[in-house]
C-alpha positions as CSV (number, residue, x, y, z in Angstrom):
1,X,26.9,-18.8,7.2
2,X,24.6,-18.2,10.6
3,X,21.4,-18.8,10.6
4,X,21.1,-14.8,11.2
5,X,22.4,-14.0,7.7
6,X,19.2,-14.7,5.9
7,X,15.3,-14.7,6.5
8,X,13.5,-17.6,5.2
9,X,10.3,-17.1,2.7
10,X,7.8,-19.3,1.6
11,X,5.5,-19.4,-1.6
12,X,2.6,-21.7,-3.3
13,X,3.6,-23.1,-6.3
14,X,1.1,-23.7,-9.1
15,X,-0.5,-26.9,-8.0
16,X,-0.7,-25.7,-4.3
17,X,3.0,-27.2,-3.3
18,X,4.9,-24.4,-0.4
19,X,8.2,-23.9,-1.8
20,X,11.2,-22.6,0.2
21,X,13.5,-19.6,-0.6
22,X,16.4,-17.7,1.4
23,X,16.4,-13.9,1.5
24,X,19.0,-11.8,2.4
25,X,18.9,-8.3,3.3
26,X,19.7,-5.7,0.6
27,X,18.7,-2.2,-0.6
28,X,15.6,-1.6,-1.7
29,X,16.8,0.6,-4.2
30,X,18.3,-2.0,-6.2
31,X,17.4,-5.2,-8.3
32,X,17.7,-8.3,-6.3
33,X,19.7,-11.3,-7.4
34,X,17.2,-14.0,-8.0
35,X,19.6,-17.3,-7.8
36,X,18.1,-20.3,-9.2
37,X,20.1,-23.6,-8.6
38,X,20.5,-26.5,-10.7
39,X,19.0,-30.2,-10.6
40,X,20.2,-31.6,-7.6
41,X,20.9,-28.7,-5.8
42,X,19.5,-26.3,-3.4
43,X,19.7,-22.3,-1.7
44,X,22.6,-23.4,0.0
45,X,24.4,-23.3,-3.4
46,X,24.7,-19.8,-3.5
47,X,26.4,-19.6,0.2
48,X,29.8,-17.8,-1.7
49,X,27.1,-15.1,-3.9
50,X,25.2,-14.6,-0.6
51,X,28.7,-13.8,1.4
52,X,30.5,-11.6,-1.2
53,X,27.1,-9.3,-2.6
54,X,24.8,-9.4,0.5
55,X,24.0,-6.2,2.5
56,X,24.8,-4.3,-1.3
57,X,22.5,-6.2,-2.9
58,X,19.3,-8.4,-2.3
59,X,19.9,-12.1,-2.8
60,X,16.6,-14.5,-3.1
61,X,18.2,-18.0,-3.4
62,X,14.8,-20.2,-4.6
63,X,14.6,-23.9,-4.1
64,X,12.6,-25.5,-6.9
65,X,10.6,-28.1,-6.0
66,X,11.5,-31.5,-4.4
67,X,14.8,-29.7,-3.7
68,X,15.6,-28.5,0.1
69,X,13.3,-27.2,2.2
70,X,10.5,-27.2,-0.1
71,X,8.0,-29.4,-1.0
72,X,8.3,-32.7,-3.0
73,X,5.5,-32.9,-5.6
74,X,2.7,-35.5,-5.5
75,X,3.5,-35.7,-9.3
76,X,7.0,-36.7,-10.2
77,X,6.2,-35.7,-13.9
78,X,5.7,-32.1,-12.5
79,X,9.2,-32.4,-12.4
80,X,9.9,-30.4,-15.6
81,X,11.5,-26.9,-16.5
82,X,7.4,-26.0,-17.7
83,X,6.6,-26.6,-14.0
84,X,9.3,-24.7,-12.8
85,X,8.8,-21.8,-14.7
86,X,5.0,-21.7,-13.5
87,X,6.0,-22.1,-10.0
88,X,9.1,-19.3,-10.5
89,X,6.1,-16.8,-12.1
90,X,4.1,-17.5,-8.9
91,X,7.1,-16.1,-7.1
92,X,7.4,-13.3,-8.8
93,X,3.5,-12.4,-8.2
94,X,3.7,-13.6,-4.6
95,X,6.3,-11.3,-3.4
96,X,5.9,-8.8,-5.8
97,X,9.4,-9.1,-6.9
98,X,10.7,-5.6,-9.0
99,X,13.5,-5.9,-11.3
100,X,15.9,-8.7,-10.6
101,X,19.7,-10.1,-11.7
102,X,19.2,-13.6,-12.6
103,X,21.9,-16.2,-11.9
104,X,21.3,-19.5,-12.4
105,X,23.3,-22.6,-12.2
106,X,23.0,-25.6,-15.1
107,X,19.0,-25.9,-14.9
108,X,18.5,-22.7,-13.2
109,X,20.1,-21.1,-15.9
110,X,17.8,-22.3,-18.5
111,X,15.2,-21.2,-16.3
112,X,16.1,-17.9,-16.2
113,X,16.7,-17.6,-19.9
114,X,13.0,-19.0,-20.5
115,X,11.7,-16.6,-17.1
116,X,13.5,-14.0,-19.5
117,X,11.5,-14.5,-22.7
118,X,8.5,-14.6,-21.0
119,X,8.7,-11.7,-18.6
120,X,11.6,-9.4,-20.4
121,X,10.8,-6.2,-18.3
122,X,11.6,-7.9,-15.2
123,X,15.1,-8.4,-15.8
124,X,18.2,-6.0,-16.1
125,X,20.8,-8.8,-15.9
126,X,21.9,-12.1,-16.1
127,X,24.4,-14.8,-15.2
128,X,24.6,-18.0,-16.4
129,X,26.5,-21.3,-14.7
130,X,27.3,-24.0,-17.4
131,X,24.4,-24.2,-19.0
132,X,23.9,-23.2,-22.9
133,X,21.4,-24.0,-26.1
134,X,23.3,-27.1,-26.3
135,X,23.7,-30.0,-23.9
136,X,26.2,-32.1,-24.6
137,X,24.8,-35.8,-24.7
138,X,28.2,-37.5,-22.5
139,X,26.8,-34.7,-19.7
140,X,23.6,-36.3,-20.1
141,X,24.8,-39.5,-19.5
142,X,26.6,-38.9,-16.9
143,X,24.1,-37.2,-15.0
144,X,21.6,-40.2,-15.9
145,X,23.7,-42.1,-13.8
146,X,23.8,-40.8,-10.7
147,X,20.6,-38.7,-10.4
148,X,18.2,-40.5,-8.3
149,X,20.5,-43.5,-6.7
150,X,20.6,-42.0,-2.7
151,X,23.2,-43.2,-1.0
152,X,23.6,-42.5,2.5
153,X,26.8,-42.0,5.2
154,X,27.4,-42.1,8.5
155,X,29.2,-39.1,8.8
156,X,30.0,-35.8,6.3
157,X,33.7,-37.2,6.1
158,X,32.3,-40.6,4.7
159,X,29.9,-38.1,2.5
160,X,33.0,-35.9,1.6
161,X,34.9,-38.9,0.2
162,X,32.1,-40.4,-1.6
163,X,31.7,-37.5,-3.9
164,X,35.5,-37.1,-4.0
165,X,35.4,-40.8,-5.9
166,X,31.9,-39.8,-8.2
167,X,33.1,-36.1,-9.3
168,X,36.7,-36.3,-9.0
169,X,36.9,-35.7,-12.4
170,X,35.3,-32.2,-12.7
171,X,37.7,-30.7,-9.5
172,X,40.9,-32.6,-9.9
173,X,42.2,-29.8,-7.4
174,X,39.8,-30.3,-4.6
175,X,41.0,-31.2,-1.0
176,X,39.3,-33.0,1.6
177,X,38.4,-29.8,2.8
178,X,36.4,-28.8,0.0
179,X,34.4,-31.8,-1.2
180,X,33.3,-31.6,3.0
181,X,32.1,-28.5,2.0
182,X,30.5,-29.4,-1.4
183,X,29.1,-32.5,0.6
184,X,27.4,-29.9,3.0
185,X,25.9,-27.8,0.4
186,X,24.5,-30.9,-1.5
187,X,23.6,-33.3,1.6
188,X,21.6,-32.5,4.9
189,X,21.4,-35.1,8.3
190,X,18.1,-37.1,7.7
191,X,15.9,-38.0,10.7
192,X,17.8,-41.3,11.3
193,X,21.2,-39.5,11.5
194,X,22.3,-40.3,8.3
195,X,23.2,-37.9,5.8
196,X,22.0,-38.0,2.2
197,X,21.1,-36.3,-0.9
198,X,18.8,-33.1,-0.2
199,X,16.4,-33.7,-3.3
200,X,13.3,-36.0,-4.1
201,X,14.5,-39.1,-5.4
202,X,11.9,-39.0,-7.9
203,X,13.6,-36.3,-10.1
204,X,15.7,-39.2,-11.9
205,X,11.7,-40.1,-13.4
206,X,11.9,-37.4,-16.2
207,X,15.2,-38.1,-17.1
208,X,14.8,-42.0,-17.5
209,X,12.0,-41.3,-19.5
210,X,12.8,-38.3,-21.9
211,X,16.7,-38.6,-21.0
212,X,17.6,-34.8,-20.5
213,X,16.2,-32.6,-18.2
214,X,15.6,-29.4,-20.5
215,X,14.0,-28.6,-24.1
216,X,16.4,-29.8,-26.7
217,X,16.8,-26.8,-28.8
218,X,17.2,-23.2,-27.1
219,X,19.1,-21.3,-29.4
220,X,15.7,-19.1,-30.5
221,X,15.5,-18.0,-26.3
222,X,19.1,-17.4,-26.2
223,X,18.8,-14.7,-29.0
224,X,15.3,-12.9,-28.3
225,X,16.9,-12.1,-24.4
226,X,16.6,-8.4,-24.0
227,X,19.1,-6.1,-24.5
228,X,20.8,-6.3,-20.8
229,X,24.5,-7.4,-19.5
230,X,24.7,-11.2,-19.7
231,X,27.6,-13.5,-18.6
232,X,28.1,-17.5,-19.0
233,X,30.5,-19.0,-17.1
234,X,32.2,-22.2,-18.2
235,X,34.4,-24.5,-16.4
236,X,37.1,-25.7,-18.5
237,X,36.2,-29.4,-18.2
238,X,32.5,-28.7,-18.4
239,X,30.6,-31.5,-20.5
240,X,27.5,-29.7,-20.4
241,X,28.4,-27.2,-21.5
242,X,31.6,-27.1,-24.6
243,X,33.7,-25.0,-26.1
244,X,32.4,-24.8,-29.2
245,X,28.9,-23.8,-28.1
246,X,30.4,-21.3,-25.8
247,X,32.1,-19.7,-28.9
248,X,28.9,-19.7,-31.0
249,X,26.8,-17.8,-28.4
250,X,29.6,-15.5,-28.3
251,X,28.9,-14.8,-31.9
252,X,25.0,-15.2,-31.9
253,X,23.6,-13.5,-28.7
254,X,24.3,-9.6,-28.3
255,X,26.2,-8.8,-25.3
256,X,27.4,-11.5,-24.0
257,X,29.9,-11.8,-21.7
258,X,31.9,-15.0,-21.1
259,X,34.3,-16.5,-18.1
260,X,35.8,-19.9,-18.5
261,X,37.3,-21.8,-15.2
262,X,40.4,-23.4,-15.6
263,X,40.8,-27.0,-14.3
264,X,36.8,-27.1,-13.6
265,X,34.2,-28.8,-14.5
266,X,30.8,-28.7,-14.1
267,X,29.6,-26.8,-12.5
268,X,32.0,-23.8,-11.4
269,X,31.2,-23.6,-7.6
270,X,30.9,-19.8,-7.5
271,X,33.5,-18.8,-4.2
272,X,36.1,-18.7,-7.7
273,X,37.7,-15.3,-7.3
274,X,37.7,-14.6,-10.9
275,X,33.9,-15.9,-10.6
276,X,33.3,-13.4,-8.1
277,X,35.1,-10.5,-10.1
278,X,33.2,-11.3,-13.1
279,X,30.1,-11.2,-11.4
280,X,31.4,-7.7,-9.7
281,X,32.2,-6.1,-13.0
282,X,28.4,-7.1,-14.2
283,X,27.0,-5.7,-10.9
284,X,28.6,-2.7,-11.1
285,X,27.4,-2.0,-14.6
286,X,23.6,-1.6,-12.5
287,X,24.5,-0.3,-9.8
């Protein structure tokens, strides 16, 4: 997208950090989507949301911290879902933020499931990216692995093919032309010319030394969500997020809505058309 589609926003976090978020245009009329991306990634994430909802709706893409634009903590052991719920409250205070749509990928998610405990009134609907009460420890693992190694390429074709050999495995339909465009949502050209991961390093602290990256049992937030529309969406190879849990919180948590992604794994990338739908049919529920 241009440059032109969206205005860029700034807020203080809770230890004084600026933290970056992408706004684009919508009715004031309406809830804004609040998108809140996952561990590694940033606002460009939500690229596909931002081109299919905005002008009908108002999309706020946040970057947490260390992530993107905004700033990297002095603390890495600020780098915890606590944190990022105290910095996502500022937000809300900061811009003075109505009623909002959450949709969060992986981490993001269980932010806005916590966001949602705490502040219930705020929220009139929900979508969830992979994410559930229960991580699965092999998505753990993996993600142990790579978070926090760098890595940097010449060019966004060399980029494109390194994650093509790391995450082959969760889009085993992927063409060159989409992991270049995974690789530019992910990566951005450093100040030598080389183009790398767009997060602080320093994330990969927390997991080394507590091993997962959210609390270990949310089952108790999952059910005590208001009483709005909520949908999970699951790619089929997800191991985050399984089967099995999927069909539990389709039995434990009132009105939930779920998509599965065939042939995907985590996470779904959103620009899905049956994605898209399913967030549609949500929408249009508010509208």
């Amino acid at each position: 997208m241009s440059d032109q589609a969206w205005q860029d926003g700034t807020w203080e976090g809770g230890d004084g950090l600026t933290l970056h978020y992408r706004d684009y245009a919508g009715p004031a009329g309406r809830p804004a989507i609040l998108c809140i991306p996952g561990l590694t990634r940033n606002a460009r994430d939500f690229e596909p949301v931002a081109e299919a909802f905005a002008g009908k709706w108002r999309v706020i893409c946040v970057e947490l911290r260390g992530r993107g634009e905004s700033d990297y903590a002095r603390d890495s052991s600020t780098y915890v879902p606590e944190t990022y719920v105290q910095d996502l409250l500022a937000l809300f205070g900061q811009l003075d933020l109505g009623r909002v749509v959450a949709l969060g990928t992986s981490l993001g998610g269980i932010l806005s499931v916590l966001l949602a405990n705490i502040m219930p009134q705020k929220f009139v609907g929900m979508i969830v990216n992979d994410i559930g009460p229960v991580i699965e420890p092999s998505g753990i693992a993996r993600i142990r692995g790579y978070v926090g190694q760098g890595g940097s390429y010449p060019t966004w074709m060399h980029a494109a093919r390194a994650l093509r050999e790391t995450m082959a495995d969760a889009y085993p339909d992927f063409t060159i032309s989409d992991w270049l465009r995974v690789a530019k949502r992910l990566m951005v050209v450093s100040n030598s010319g080389r183009i790398g991961y767009d997060y602080d390093m320093r994330i990969a602290d927390r997991l080394a030394e507590h091993g997962e990256a959210a609390p270990s049992d949310l089952w108790d937030a999952w059910k005590s969500l208001p009483d709005i529309p909520k949908l999970v969406i699951r790619g089929e190879l997800s191991d985050i997020l399984s089967a099995e849990t999927l069909q539990r919180m389709e039995a434990d948590v009132a009105g939930l809505e779920t998509l599965t992604v065939a042939r995907t794994g985590h996470v779904p990338t959103l620009d899905e058309p049956e994605v898209q739908a399913a967030i549609r049919k949500l929408l249009d529920r508010l509208a």
